[in-house]
MARTOR-185148 format. One record per atom (N, C-alpha, C): x negated, y negated, z negated. Coordinates in steps of 0.001 Angstrom, whole numbers, padded with zeros to 6 digits, always signed. Atoms other than C-alpha are relative to their C-alpha. Example, Ala and Ser with C-alpha at 12.3 -4.5 7.8 and 13.67 -1.06 7.14 Angstrom:
BEGIN
-000890+001190+000000/-012300+004500-007800/-000900-001200+000000/+000820+001190+000060/-013670+001060-007140/+000770-001090-000730/
This chain:
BEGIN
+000915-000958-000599/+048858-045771-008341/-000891+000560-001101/+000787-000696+000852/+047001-042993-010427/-001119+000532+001289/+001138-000281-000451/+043128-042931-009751/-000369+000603-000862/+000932-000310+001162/+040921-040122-011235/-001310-000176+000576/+001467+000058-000241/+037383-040393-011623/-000465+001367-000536/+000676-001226+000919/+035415-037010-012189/-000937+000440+000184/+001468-000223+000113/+031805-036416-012755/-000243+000434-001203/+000489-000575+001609/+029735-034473-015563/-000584-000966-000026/+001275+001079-000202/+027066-037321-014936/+000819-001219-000617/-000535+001356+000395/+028034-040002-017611/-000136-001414+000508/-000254+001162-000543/+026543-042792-016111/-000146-000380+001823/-000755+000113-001052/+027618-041905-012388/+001281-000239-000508/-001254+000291+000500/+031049-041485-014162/+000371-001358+000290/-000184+001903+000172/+030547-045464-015106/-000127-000592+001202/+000312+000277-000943/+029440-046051-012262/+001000-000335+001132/-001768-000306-000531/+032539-044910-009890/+001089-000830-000871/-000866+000962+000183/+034588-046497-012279/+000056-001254-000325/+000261+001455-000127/+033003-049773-012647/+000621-000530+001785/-000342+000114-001300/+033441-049840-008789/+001719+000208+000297/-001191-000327-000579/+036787-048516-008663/+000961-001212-000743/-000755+001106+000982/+038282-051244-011329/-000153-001188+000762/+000820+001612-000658/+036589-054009-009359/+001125-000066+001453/-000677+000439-001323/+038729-053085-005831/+001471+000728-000732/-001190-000242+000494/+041609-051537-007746/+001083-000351-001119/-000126+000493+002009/+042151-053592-011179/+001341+000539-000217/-001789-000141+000686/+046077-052825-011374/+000054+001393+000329/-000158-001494+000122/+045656-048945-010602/-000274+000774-001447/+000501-001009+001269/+045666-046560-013527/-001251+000967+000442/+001301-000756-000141/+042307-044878-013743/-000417+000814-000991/+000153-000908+000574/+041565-042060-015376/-001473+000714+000122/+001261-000123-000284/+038308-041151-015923/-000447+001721-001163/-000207-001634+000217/+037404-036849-016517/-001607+000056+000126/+001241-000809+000355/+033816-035457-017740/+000179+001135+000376/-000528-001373+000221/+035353-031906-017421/+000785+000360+001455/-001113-000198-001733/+036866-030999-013538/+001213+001042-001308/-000994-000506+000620/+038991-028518-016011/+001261-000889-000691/-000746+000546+000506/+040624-030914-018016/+000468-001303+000989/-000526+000813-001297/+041078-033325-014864/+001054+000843+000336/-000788-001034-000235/+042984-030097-013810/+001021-000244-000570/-000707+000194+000890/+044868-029940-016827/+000936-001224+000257/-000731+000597+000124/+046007-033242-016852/+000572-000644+000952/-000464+000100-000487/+046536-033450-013078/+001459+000454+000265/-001059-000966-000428/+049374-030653-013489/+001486-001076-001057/-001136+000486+000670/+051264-033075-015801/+000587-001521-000196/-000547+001551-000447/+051064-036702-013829/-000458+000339+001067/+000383+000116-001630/+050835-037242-010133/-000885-000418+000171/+001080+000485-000342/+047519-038298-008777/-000025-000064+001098/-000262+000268-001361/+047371-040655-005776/-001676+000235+000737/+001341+000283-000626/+043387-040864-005159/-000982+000589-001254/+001123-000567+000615/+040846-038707-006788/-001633+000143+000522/+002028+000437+000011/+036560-039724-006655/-000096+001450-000881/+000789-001127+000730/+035024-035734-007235/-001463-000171+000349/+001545-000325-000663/+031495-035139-007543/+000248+001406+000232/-000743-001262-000863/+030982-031881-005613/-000732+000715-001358/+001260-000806+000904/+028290-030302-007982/+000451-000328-001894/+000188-000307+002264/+029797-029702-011819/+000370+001592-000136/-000426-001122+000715/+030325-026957-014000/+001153+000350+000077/-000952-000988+000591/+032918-024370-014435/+001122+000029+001369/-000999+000189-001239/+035155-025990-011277/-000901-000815+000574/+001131+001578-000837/+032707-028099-008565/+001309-000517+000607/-000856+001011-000222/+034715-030654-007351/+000992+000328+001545/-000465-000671-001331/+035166-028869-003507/+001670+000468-000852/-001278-000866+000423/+037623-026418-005781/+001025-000466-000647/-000924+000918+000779/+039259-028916-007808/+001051-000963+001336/-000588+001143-001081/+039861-031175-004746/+001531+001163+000740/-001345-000901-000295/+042277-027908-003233/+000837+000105-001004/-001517-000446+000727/+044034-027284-006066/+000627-001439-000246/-001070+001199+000063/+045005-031070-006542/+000290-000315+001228/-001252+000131-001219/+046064-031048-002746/+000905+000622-000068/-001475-000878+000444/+048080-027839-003743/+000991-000703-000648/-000951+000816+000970/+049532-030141-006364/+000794-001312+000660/-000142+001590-000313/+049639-033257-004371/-000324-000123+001512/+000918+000340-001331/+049346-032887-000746/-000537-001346+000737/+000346+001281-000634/+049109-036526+000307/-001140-000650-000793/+001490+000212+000623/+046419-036723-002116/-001351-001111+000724/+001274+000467-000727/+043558-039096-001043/-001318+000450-000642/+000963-000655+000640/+040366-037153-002186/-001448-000490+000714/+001426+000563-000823/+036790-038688-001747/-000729+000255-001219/+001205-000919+000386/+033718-036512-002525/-001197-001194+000014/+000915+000536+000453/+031027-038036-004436/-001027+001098-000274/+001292-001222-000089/+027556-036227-003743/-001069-000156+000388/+001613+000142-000389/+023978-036341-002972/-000421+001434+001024/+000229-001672-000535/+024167-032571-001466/+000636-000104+001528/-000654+000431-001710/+024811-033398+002853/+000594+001376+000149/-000224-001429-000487/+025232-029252+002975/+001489-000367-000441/-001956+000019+000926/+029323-030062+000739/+000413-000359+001258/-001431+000568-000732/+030285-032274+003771/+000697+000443+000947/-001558-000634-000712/+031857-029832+006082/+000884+000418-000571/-001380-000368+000800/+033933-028324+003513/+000583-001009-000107/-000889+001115+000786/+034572-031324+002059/+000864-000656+001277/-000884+000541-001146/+035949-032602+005637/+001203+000799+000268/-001101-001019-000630/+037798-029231+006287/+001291-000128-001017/-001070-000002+001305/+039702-029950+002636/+001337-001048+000682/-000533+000744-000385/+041029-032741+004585/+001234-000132+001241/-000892-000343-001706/+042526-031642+007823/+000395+001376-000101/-001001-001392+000622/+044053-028406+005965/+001396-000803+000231/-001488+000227-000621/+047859-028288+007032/+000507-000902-001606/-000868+000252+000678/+050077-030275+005043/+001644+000034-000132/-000930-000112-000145/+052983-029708+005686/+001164+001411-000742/
């Protein structure tokens, strides 16, 4: 199983993936400063479960989270955020057709 982690916030970053190592130790974890280069290197390994924060630069995590369902529809995607206004999108990302 490929987990990414992606936050600008270095020590949320640590944070998420201190936590995620602890209930996942044998998953690959991948851990992204940059939603772009998360991008990047989603398009060239599968990703089963991606931790976005909603709020970064250049891609917020809402927009990242669609294009790696585009990539990956069975995707498991869980929004990391302090901002309550993200969580209807962030729900609607979820119950978009897959099929």
């Amino acid at each position: 199983m490929t987990i990414y982690a992606v936050d600008d916030n270095p020590d949320a970053l640590q944070e998420i993936s201190g936590i995620i190592s602890k209930v996942q130790p044998d998953a690959e974890l991948r851990c992204f400063d940059s939603s772009l280069t998360a991008l990047a290197e989603a398009r060239k390994q599968e990703v089963n479960v991606a931790f976005l924060d909603v709020s970064m630069p250049e891609l917020d995590g809402l927009n990242l989270g669609q294009y790696l369902k585009d990539l990956y529809p069975f995707i498991n995607l869980i929004f990391v955020t302090e901002h309550k206004e993200f969580a209807y999108e962030a729900i609607g990302l979820r119950s978009a057709d897959t099929s």
